[in-house]
N, C-alpha and C positions, 0 to 999 in steps of 0.2 A: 667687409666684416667677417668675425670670423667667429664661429658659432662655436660654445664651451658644452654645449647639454642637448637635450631631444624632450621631448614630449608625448605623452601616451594619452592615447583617449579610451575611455572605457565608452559603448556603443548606449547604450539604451541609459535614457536621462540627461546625456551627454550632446551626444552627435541628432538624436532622433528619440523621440518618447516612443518605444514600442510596448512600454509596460498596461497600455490599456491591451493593448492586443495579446500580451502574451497572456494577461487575464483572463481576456476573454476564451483563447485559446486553452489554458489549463483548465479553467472549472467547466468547457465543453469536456475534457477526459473526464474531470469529478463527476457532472451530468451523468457521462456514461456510462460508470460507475452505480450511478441511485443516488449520489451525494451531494452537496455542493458548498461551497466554502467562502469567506468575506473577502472584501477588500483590505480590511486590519489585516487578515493570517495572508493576503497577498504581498505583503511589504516583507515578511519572513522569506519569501521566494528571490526578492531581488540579487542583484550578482552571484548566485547560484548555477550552476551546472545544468543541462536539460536532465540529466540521471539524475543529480541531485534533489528538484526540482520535483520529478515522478515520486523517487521517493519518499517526501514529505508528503505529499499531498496524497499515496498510499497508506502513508502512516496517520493521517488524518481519517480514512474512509477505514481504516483496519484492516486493508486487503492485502496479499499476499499472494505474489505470482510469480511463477516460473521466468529462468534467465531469458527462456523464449519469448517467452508472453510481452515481459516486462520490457524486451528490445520494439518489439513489436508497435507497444502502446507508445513509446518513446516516437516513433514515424508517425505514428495516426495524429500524433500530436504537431511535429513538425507538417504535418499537409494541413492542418487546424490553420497552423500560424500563418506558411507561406500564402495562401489562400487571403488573407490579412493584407500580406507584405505585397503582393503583389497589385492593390489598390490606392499603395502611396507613392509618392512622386516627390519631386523637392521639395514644395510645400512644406511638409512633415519635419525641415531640417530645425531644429530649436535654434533661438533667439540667439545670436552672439556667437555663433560655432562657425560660418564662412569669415567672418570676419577675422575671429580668431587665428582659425587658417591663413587666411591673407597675413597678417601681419606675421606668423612665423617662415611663411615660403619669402615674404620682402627682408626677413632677415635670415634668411637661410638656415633656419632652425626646423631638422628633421622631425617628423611626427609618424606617428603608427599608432593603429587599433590596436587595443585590447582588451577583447572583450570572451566571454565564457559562452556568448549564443551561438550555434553553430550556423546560425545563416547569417553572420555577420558579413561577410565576403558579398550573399544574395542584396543583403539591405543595403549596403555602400551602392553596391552597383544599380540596383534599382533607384538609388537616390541621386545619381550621377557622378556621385563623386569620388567614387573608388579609384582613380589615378590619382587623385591629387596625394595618396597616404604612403609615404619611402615605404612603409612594413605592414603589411597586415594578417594578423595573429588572433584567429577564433578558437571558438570549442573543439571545431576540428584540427587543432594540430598539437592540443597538450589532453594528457592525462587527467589530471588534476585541476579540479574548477578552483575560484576563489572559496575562501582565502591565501589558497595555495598561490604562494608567488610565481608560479610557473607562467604562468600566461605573460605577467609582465617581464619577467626575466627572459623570457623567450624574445618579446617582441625590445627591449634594450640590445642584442646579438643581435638581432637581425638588425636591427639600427645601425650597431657597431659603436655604443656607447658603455661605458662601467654604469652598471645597476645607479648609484651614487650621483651620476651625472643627469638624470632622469627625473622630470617631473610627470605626475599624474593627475588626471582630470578624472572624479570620479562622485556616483550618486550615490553607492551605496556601501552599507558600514563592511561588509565581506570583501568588497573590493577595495576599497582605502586599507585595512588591515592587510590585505595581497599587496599592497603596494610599501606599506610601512614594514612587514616581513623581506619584501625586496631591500629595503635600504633605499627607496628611493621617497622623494617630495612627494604628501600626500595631498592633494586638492580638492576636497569637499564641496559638493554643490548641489544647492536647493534642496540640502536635508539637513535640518537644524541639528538632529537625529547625529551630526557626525562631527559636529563641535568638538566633542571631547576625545576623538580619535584622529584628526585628520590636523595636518600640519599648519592647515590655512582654509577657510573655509568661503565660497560666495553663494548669492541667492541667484546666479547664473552666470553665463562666461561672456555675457555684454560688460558683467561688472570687473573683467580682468583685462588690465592696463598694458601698454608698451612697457610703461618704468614700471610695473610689478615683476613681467618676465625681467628687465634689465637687472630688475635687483636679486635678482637667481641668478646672474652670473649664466644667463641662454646665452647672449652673444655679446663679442668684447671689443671693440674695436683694437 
């Protein structure tokens, strides 16, 4: 077989729910702040940047702090999260994602992360399964969080696929828009929320087929 496209996974909703944790994680900084913030204004947070991230939910408390400061509070927050990540195990992997896998590695259809959190690298690995990804592309290696297409554009090169050839697995509406910016297939999942942005939409990726990848033209005999 011989394989025409690749595939990206965006990490959190995707590969592994870490969005309780990063919750939890963030309104501990709002806490320490004097503040603290809902689950609704946590959904604005999703496929976000950790700088990005800081920033909203400063601009929620009205605070305002120095480049020092503001680096600073970005770490206390990543020791918040790993502190999280480092009590999950494979378990944690969502519904339909090993499978998924298996079916693109039996048809030789390359895959790679991409995702905006910068301990994406920590979490594969902590989950086991960071070999099984040809590319993996976090926060720590682009500029630019979603929507900006960089993360997926970055991690299509490292693939060694055109933007075009690229499908996307993705949960949230910042990151299907970084993906539909790229020119690449956008894959909505378990957010009704992305209907009207995203190329194709499922309630998770148990529900995405052999002949759905086939009819994307992934691999051809």
């Amino acid at each position: 077989m011989k394989n025409s496209g690749a595939v990206i996974f965006d990490l959190d909703g995707i590969v592994v729910d870490t969005t309780g944790l990063q919750f939890l994680a963030w309104r501990k900084i709002a806490n320490d702040f004097g503040f603290d913030f809902s689950k609704d204004q946590n959904e604005g947070l999703k496929g976000l940047s950790r700088e990005d991230c800081l920033k909203q939910i400063l601009a929620w408390g009205n605070i305002k702090l120095s480049v020092k400061d503001f680096h600073k509070w970005m770490d206390i927050k990543n020791s918040y999260y790993l502190n999280y990540i480092y009590e999950m195990d494979a378990s944690a992997i969502l519904p339909g994602t090993l499978e998924l896998m298996d079916v693109l590695q039996e048809e030789n259809i390359p895959f790679a992360l991409g995702s905006a959190s910068k301990s994406g690298k920590i979490v594969l690995k902590q989950l086991g399964i960071y070999s099984r990804f040809d590319a993996v592309v976090d926060g720590n290696d682009v500029k630019n969080g979603k929507p900006d297409p960089e993360i997926f554009l970055l991690a299509a090169n490292r693939l060694g696929f055109a933007p075009s050839a690229c499908v996307v697995f993705e949960d949230a509406v910042a990151g299907v828009q970084a993906a539909n910016r790229a020119g690449m297939i956008s894959i909505g999942v378990g957010n009704k929320g992305l209907q009207k942005e995203a190329d194709f939409t499922f309630n998770n990726l148990t529900e995405v087929t052999r002949e759905f990848l086939q009819n994307f033209l992934l691999f051809q005999s």
